[in-house]
C-alpha positions as MATLAB code, in Angstrom:
seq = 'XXXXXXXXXXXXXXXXXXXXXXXXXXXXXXXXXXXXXXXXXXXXXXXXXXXXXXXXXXXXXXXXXXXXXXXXXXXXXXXXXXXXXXXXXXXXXXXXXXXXXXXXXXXXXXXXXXXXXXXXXXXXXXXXXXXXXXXXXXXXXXXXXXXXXXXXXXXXXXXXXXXXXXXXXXXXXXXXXXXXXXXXXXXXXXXXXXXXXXXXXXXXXXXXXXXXXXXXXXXXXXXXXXXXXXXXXXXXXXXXXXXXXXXXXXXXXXXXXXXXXXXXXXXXXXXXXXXXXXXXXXXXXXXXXXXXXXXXXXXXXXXXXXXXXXXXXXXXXXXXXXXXXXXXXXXXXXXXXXXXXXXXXXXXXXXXXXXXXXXXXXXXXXXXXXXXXXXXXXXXXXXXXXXXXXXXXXXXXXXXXXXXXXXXXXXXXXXXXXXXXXXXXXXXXXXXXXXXXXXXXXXXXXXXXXXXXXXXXXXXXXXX';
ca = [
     -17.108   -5.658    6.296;
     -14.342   -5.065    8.803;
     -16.493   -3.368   11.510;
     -15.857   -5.565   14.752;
     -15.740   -3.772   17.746;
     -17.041   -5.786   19.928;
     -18.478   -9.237   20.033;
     -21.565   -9.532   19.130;
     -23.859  -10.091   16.139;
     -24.746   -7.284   13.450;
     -23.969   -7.152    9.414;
     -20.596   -7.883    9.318;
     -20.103   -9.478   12.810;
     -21.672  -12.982   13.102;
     -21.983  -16.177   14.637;
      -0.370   16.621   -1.103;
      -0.490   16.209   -0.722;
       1.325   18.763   -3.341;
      -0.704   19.595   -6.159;
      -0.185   18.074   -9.285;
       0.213   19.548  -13.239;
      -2.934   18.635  -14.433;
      -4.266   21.638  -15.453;
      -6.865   22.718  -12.689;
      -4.877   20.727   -9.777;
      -5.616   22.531   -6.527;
      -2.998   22.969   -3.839;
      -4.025   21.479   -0.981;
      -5.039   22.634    2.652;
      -2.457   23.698    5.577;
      -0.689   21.532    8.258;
      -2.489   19.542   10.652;
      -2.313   19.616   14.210;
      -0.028   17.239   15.920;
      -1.275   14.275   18.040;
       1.704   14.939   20.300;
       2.554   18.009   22.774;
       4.337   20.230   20.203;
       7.306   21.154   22.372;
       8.492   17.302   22.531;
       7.060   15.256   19.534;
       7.477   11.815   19.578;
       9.778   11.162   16.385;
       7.805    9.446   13.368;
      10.324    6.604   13.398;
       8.881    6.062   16.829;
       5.428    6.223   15.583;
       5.576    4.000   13.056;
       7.618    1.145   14.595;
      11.056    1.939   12.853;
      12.516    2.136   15.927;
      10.889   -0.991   17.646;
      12.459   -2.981   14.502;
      16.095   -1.452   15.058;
      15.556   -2.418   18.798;
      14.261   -5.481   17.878;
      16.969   -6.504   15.103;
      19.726   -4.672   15.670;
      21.981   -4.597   12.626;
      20.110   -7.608   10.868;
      16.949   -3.996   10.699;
      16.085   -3.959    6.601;
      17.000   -0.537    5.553;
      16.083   -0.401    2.079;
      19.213   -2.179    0.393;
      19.057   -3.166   -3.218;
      15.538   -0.987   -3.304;
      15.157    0.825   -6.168;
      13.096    3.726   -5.580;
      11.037    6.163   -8.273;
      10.361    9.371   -6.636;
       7.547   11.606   -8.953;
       7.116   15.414   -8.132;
       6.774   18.932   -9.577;
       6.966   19.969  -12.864;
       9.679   19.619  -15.802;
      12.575   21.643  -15.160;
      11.699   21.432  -11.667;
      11.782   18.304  -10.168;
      14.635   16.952   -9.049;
      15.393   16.711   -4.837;
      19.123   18.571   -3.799;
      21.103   16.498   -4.556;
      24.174   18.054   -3.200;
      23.128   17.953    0.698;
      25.151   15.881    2.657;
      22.600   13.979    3.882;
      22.416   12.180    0.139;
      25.634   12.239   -0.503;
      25.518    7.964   -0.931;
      22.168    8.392   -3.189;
      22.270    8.906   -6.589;
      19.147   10.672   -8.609;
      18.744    9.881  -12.063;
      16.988   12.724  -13.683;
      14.834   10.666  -15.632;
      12.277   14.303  -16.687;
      15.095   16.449  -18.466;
      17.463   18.555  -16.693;
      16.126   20.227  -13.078;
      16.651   22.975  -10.329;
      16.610   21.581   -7.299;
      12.770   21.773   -6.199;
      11.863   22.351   -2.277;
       8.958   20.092   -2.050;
      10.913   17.216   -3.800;
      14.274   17.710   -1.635;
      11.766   17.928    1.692;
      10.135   14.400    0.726;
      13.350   13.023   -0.029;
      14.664   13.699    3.405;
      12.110   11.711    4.649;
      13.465    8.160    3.207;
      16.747    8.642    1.893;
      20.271    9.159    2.976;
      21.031   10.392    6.385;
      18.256   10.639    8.846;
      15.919    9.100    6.077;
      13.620    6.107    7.140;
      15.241    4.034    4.423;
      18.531    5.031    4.481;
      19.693    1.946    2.583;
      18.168    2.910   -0.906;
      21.638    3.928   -3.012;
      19.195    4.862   -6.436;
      16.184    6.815   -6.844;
      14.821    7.459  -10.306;
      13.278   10.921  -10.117;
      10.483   12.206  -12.288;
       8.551   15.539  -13.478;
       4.215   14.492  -12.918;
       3.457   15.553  -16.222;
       5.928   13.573  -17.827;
       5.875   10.111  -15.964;
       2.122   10.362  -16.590;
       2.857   10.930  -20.301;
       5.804   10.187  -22.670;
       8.578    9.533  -19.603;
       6.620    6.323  -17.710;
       3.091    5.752  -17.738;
       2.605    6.761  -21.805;
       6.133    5.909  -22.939;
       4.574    3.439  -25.431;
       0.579    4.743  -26.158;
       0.049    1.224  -28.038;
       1.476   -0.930  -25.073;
       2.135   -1.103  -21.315;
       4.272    0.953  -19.330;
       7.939    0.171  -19.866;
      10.091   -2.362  -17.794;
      12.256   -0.376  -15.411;
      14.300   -1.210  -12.547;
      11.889    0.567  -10.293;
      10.184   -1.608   -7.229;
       8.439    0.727   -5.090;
       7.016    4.424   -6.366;
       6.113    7.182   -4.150;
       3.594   10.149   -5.004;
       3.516   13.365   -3.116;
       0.748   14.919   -5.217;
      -2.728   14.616   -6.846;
      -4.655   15.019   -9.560;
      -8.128   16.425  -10.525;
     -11.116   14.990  -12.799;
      -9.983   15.219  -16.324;
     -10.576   13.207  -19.712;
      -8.274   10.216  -19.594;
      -8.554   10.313  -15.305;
      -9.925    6.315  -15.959;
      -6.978    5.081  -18.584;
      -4.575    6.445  -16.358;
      -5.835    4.546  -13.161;
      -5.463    0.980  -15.387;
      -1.936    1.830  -16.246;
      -1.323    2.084  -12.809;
      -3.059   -0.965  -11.893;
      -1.565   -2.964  -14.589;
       2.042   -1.541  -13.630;
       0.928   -2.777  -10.084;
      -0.721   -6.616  -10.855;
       1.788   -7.529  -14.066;
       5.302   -5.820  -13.280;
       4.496   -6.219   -9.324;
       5.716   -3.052   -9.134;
       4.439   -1.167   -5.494;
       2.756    2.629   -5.687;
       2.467    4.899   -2.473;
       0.144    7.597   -3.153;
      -1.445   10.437   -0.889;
      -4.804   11.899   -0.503;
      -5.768   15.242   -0.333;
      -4.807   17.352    3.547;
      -8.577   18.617    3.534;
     -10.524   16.258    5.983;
     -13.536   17.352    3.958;
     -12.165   16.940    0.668;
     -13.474   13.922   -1.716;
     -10.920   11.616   -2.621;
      -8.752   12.414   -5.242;
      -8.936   10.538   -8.766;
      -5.235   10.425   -8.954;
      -3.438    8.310   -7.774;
      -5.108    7.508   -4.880;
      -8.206    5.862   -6.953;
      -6.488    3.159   -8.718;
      -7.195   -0.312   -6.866;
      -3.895   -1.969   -6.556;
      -1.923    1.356   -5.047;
      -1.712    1.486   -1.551;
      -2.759    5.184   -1.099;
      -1.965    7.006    2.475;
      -3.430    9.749    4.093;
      -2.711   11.181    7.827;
      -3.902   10.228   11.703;
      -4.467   13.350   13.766;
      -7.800   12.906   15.552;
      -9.672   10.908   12.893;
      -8.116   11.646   10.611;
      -6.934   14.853    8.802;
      -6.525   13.920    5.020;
      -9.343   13.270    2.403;
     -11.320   10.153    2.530;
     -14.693    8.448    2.520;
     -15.104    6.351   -1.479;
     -14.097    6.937   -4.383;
     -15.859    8.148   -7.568;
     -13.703    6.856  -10.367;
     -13.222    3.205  -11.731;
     -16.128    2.060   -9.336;
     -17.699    4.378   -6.614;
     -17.385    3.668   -3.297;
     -14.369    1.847   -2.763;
     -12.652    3.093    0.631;
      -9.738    5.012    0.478;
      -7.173    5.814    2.108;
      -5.788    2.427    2.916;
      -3.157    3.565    5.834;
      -2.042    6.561    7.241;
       1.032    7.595    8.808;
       0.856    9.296   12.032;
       0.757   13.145   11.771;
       2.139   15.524    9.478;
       0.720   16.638    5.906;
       0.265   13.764    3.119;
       3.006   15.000    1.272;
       5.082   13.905    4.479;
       3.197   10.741    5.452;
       3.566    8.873    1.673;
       7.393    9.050    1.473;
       6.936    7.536    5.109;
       5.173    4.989    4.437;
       7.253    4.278    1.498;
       9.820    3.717    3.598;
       8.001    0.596    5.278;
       7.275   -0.482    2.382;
      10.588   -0.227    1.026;
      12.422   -1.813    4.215;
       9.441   -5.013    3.999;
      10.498   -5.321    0.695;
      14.166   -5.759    1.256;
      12.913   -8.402    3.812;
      11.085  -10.041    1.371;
      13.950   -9.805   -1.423;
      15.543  -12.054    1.377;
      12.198  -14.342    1.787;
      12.078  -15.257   -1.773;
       8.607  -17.153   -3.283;
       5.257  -15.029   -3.034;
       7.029  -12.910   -0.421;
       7.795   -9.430   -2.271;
       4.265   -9.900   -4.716;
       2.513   -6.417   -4.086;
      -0.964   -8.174   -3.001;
       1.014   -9.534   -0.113;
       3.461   -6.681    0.983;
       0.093   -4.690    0.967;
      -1.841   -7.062    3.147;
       1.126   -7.613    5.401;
       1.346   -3.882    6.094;
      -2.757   -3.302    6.640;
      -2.388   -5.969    9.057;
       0.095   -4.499   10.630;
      -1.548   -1.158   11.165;
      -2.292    0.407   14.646;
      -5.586    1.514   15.245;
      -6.215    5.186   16.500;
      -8.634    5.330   19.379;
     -11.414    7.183   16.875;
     -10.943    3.587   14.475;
     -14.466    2.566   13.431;
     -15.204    1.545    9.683;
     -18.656    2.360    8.505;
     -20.990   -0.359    7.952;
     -20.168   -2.293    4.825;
     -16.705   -1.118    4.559;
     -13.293   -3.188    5.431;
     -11.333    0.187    6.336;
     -12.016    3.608    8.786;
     -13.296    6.149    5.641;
     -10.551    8.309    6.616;
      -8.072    6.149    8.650;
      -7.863    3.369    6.754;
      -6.383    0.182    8.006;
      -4.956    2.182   11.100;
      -1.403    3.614   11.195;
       1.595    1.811    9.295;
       3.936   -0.215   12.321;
       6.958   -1.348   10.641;
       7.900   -3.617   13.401;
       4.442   -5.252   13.143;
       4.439   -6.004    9.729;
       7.942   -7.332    9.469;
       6.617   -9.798   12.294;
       4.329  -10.859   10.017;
       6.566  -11.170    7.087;
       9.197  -12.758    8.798;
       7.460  -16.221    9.697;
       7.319  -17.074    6.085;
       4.733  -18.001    3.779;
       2.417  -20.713    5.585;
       2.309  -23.859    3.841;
       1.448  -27.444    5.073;
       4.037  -27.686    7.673;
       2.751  -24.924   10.045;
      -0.189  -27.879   11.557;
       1.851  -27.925   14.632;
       3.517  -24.520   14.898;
       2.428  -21.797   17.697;
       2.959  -18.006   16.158;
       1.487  -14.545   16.559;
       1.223  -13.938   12.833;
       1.260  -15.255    9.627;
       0.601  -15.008    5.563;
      -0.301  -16.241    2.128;
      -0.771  -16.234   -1.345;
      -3.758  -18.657   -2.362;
      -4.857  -18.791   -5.997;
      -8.543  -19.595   -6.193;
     -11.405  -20.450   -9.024;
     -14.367  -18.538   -8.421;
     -16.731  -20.537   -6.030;
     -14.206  -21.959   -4.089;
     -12.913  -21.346   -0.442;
      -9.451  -22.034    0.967;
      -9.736  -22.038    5.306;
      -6.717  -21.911    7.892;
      -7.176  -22.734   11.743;
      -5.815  -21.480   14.638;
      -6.763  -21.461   18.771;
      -5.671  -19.745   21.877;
      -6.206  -20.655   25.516;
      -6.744  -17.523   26.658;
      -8.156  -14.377   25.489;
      -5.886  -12.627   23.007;
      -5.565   -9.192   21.585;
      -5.592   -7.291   19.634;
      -6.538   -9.658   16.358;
      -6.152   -8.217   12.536;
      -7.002   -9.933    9.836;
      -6.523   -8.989    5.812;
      -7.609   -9.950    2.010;
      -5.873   -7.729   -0.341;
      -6.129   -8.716   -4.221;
      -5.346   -7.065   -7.321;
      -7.500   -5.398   -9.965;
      -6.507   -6.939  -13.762;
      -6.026   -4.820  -17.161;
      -6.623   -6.858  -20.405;
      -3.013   -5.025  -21.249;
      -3.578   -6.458  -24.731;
      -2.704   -4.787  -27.949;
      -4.619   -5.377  -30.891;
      -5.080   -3.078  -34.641;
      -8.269   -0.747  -35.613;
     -10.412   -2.491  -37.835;
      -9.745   -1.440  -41.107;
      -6.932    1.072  -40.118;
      -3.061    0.723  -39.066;
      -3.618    1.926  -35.553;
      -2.499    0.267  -32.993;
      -4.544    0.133  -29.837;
      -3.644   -0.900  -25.958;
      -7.039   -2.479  -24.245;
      -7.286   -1.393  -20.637;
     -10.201   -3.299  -20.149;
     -10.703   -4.124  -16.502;
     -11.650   -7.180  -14.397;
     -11.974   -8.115  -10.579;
     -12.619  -10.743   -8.532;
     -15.020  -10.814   -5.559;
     -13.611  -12.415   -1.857;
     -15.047  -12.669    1.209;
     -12.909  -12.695    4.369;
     -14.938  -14.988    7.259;
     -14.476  -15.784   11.036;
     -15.701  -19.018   12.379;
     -15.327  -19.754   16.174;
     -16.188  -22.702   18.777;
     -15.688  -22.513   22.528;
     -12.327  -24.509   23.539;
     -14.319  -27.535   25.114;
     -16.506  -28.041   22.673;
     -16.824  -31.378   21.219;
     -14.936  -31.690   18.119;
     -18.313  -32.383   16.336;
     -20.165  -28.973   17.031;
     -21.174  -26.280   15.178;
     -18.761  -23.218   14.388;
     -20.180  -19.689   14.746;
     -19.481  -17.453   12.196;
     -18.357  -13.942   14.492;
     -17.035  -12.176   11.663;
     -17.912  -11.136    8.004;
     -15.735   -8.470    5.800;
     -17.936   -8.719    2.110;
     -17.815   -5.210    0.745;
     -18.900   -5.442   -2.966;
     -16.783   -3.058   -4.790;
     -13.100   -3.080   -2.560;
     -10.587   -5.426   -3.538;
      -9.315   -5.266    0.384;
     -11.482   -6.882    3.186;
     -10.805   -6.302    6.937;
     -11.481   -8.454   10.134;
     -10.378   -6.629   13.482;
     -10.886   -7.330   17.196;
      -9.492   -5.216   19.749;
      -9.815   -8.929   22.312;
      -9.839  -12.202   20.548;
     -11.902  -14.900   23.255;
     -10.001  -18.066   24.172;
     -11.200  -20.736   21.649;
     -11.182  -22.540   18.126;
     -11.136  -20.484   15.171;
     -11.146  -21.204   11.305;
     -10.204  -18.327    8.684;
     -11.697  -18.865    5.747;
     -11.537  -17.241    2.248;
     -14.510  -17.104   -0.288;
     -14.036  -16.372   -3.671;
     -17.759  -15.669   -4.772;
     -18.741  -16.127   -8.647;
     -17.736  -12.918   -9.936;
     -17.677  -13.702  -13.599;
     -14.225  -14.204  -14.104;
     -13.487  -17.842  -15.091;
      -9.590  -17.209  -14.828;
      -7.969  -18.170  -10.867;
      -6.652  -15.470   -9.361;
      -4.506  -14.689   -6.959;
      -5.439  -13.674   -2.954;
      -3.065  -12.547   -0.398;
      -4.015  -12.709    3.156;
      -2.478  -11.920    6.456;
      -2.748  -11.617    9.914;
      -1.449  -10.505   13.383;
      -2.753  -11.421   17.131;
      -1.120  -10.030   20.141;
       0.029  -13.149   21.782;
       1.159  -16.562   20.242;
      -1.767  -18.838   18.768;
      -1.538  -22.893   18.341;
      -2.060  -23.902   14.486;
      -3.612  -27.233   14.814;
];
């Protein structure tokens, strides 16, 4: 479950947001205090490791290049960011909703990744559209008897939300299915109300990565979901002050810039499961970090706040395959596909107490996506049926002289039920042996499925 403070034994330790246009859409609360002295703030490219990367890099940084970006806000006729600023005068915005006066909130977003000043000023194309219509007859709805269409688009990003409403659940499988067929990658905020629930869309579907805000312990909406399986936690990051509206395009932008990295990477690299565990594990934790018992993520914090810098450091070391038995690294990832009942392990040990140590599952959520004919009728339906898989993420440890022949203790145990992420965190890793392993309980599913994993420990680790 994620919740490992300190080291010990318990359950789970052992050895815009703008509103959207659904009708009854609320707007959502006011701004949020900063976590930094207001007359100097600390610049959010600071804050969420853009500028450790450019430091770090130099002109080799990912920017976004080749990223094409779908930006979704406001209403039809009403949509579009200004597109005749300066600052985006090398991006072009397809109006993809009709024709559109430039809309504040959209142009305000925008600023945040694109263009000048952006946090992803590499991205040349954005694909802009209205809420009501990408949900409907522009994107999500274009064909009511079949998926969503094949675009160009590789990363979306949602700066509003949307109330309970008939059709709330075939919406959320859209998404999903978008997500684990086209591999196509979905920020999405939560509510600004701390004691708001979470909101059914987007930030309910399973395979988004949906982002609310730090500030103490967080200032957005959180705590479990109530659509398409109650409880799951959301939000899965946050970015580090600011409204939701704010902290989603920033994100975006780290998950645009990873991407470009793992354009470069090739293989499972740029696979949404493993862009979205690479960033989780990435995450710095607030001081106020504490998941509840049973849950891999902080109800309102998430996975911690989204660190570029970290996450390309995972990224960068390439997928690990048989030829890391001898390597020493700080981080790694994969992309196992496992039959239910199985377990896949990998080992690592340190000579001296490390930290801090993250560790993440991330998987996808399937959609039948199959279209089949009414009996007895012409009509064509689209089955949305969904299915997921069940992983455990486990610890093992043994003291460094041990014998090679005694027992491991398991230290750590992230098995919530119902998310389709699972979180292992120490803030100090003990010098010693450790094995990693995955579980892939008997769900019900006979079909393998595919598991992304990742993680990061301050400090370089031996692979034997």
């Amino acid at each position: 479950m994620g919740r490992v403070g300190h080291w010990a034994y318990n359950h789970g330790m052992q050895g815009p947001c703008w509103a959207s246009v659904w009708v009854g859409a609320v707007l959502t609360g006011s701004a949020v205090a900063s976590e930094v002295p207001a007359t100097r703030p600390v610049p959010v490219a600071e804050l969420i490791g853009v500028r450790a990367a450019q430091r770090r890099l130099n002109e080799a940084v990912p920017i976004g290049r080749g990223i094409i970006v779908g930006h979704v806000e406001g209403e039809a006729g009403q949509y579009l960011p200004d597109h005749l600023q300066v600052r985006f005068q090398k991006v072009r915005f397809i109006p993809r909703s009709g024709p559109s006066t430039p809309f504040g909130h959209a142009t305000s977003t925008a600023k945040v990744i694109y263009g000048r000043g952006g946090l992803a000023p590499g991205v040349d194309e954005v694909h802009c559209y209205a809420s009501g219509d990408w949900m409907t007859r522009g994107y999500l709805f274009a064909n009511p008897a079949g998926p969503p269409p094949s675009e160009p688009i590789r990363v979306f990003t949602h700066s509003w939300i949307g109330d309970d409403r008939k059709g709330v659940e075939h919406l959320l499988r859209r998404v999903d299915y978008d997500v684990d067929v086209k591999d196509v990658l979905y920020c999405v905020g939560v509510n600004n109300n701390r004691n708001s629930a979470v909101p059914p869309l987007l930030g309910s579907a399973h395979n988004v990565i949906a982002v609310g805000t730090a500030g103490g312990s967080g200032a957005s909406s959180g705590g479990y979901t109530r659509y398409e399986g109650a409880g799951r936690c959301k939000p899965d990051i946050v970015g580090p002050r600011g409204l939701t509206s704010f902290t989603t395009p920033a994100v975006a932008a780290c998950v645009v810039r990873l991407l470009e990295t793992a354009d470069a990477l090739g293989g499972a690299a740029p696979k949404p499961e493993v862009i979205k565990a690479v960033l989780l594990a990435g995450a710095e934790k607030p001081p106020l970090w504490e998941p509840r018992e049973g849950s891999p993520l902080d109800e309102h914090l998430g996975a911690g706040v989204a660190h570029l810098d970290n996450s390309l450091q995972i990224l960068e070391v390439g997928e690990w395959g048989a030829d890391d038995s001898t390597t020493s690294r700080c981080c790694g990832w994969g992309l196992w596909t496992m039959n239910q009942g199985s377990a896949s392990s990998m080992r690592f040990q340190t000579e001296r107490s490390l930290g801090p140590a993250s560790f993440v599952l991330a998987w996808n959520r399937r959609i039948a996506g199959r279209v089949t004919q009414v009996v007895g009728t012409k009509q064509r339906v689209w089955l949305d049926t969904p299915r997921l898989a069940d992983f455990d993420l486990l610890l093992f440890y043994r003291a460094a002289d041990a014998d090679a022949d005694a027992p491991e203790h398991l230290v750590a145990l992230s098995d919530s039920e119902v998310d389709n992420v699972e979180h292992i965190y120490f803030p100090e890793l003990p010098a010693g042996r450790y094995r990693l392993e995955v579980r892939r309980l008997r769900d019900g599913h006979a079909q393998p499925w595919e598991v992304a994993w990742a993680f990061r420990v301050s400090g370089s680790v031996a692979c034997p």
